[in-house]
C-alpha positions as MATLAB code, in Angstrom:
seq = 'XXXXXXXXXXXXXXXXXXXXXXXXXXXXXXXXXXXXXXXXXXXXXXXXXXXXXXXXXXXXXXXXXXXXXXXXXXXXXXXXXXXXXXXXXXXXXXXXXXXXXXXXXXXXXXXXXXXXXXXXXXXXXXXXXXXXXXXXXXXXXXXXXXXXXXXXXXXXXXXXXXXXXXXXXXXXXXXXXXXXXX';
ca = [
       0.000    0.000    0.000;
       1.497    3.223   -0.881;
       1.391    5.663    1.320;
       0.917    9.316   -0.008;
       1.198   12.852    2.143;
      -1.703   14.566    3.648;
      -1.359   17.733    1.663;
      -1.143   16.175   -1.733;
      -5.026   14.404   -1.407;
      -8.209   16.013   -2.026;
     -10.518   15.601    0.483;
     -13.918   15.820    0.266;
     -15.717   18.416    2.309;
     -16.938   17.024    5.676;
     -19.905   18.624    7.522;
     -18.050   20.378   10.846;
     -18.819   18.096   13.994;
     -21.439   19.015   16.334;
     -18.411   20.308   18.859;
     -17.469   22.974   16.213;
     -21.443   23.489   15.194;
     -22.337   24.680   18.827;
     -19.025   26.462   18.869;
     -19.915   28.129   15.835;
     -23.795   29.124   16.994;
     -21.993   30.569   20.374;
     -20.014   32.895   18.621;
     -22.859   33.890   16.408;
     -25.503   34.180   18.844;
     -22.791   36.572   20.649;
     -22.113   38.872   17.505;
     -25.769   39.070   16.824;
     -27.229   39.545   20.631;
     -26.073   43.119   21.289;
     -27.937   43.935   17.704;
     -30.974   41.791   18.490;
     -30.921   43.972   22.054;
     -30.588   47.435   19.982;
     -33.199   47.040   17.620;
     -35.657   45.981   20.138;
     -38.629   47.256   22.204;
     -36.592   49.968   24.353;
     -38.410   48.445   27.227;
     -42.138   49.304   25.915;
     -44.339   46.971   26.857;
     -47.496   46.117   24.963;
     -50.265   48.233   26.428;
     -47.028   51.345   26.125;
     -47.734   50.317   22.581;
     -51.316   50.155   22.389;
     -51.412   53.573   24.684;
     -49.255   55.088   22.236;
     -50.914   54.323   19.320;
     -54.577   55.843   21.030;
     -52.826   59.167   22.093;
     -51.425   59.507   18.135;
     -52.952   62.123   16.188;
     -55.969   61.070   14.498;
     -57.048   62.137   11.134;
     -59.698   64.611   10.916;
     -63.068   64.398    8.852;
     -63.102   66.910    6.066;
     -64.115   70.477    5.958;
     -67.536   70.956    6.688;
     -67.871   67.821    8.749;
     -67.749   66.216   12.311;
     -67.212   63.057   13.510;
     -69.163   62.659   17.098;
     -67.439   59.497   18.871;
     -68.997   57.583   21.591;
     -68.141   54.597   23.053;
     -70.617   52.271   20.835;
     -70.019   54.613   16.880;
     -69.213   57.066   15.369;
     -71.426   59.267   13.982;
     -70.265   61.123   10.492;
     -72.257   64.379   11.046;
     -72.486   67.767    8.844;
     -71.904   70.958   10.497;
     -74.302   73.546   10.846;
     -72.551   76.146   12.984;
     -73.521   79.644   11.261;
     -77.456   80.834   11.591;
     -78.401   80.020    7.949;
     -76.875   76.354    8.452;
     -78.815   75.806   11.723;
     -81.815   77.244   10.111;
     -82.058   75.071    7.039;
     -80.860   71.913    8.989;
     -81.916   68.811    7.627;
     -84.921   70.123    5.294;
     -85.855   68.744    2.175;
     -83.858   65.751    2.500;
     -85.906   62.422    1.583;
     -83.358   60.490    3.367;
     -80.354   60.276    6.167;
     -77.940   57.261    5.754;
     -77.066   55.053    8.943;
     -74.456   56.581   10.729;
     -74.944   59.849    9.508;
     -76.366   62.624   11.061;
     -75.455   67.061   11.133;
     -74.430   68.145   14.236;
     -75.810   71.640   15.026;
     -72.727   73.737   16.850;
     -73.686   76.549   19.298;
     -71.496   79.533   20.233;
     -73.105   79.380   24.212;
     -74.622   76.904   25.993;
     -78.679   77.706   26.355;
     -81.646   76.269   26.201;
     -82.149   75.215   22.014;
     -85.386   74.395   20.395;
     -86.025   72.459   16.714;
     -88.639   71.876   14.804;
     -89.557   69.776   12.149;
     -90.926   72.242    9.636;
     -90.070   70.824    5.710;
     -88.282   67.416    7.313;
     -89.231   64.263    5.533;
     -87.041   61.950    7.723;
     -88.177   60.850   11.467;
     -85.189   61.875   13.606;
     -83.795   61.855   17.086;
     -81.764   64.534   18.503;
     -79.169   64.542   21.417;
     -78.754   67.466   23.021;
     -75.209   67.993   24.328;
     -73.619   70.134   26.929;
     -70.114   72.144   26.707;
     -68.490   69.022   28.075;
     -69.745   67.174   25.348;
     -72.144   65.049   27.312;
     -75.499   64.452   26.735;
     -78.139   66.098   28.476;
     -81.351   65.186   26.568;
     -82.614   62.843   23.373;
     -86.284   63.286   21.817;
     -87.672   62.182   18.663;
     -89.258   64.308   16.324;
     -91.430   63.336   13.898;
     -91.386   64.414    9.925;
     -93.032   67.823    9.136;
     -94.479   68.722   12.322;
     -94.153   72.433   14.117;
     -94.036   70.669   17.225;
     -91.118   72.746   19.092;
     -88.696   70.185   20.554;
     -86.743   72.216   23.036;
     -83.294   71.118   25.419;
     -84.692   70.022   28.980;
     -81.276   71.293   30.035;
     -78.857   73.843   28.731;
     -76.561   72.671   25.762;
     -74.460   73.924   23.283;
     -74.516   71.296   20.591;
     -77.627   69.339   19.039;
     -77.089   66.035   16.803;
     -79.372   64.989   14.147;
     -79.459   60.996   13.203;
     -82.453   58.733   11.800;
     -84.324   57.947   14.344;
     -83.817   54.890   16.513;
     -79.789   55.633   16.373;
     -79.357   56.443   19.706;
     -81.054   53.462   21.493;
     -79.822   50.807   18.585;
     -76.651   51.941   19.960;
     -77.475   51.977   23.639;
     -76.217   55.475   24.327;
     -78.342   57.330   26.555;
     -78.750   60.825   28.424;
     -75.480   60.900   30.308;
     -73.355   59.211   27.418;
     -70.047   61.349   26.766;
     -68.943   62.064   23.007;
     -66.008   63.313   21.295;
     -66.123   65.681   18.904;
     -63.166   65.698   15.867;
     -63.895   68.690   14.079;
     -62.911   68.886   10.136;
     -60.589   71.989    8.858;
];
């Protein structure tokens, strides 16, 4: 048998052993820890996350529009905030979709009155105080004169079809949010 030198065969390539596998994860999990460490949470937890994300700016609705937030919906609301807006309201319309309403915007809180002179749609309105809460909800029937005035003082009044408010279980005493478009 003839005996030839190490350094003149070719050898095939041997997978490493598990000894120099582990070493080799070691030394990898080592170079890539610190970086795994850096890129990571800072130390927020979840809920910091979820918090975080709440307290971001929101978008706003577009000019013209509100959206009124309460716990249950959102309602996507018009704005009548000058005297000719509040005036004309909701007349003439033959119809109000689902989760729309027009939100009528005060410049004091007092006692407000509506009718339903030239209204085709049965509505309820909320009546909401400075703190955005609401202080009284009636339903008012199509093209009627009958005067449905605030049993409390409030500086905001929010039209929807009627039935809205108790579909959506929110009640006198329900707080809302309102997001103003620019």
């Amino acid at each position: 048998m003839k005996t030839v030198p190490m350094r003149d065969t070719l050898r095939t390539p041997q997978p490493p052993s598990p000894m120099a596998s582990s070493s080799l994860r070691s030394a990898l999990l080592l170079l890539v820890l610190p970086l795994l460490v850096a890129c990571g949470d800072n130390g927020n937890s979840a809920a910091e996350g979820q918090r975080a994300a709440e307290s971001a700016p929101i978008d706003r609705p577009p000019r013209g529009t509100a959206w009124v937030i309460f716990d249950t919906d959102t309602v996507r609301a018009e704005v009548a905030a000058t005297p000719a807006a509040r005036e004309r309201g909701l007349m003439h319309r033959s119809e109000l979709p689902e989760g729309e309403g027009m939100l009528f915007i005060f410049d004091e809180q007092e006692t407000l009155s509506f009718w339903m002179q030239n209204t085709f749609i049965p509505l309820d309105i909320a009546f909401l105080d400075r703190r955005q809460v609401i202080v009284d909800i009636q339903q008012m029937e199509p093209e009627t004169e009958e005067m449905h005035e605030s049993t409390r003082p409030a500086m905001f009044a929010l039209e929807v079809p009627q039935g809205w408010f108790a579909e959506q279980g929110i009640e006198v005493g329900s707080q809302a949010r309102i997001v103003r478009g620019r």
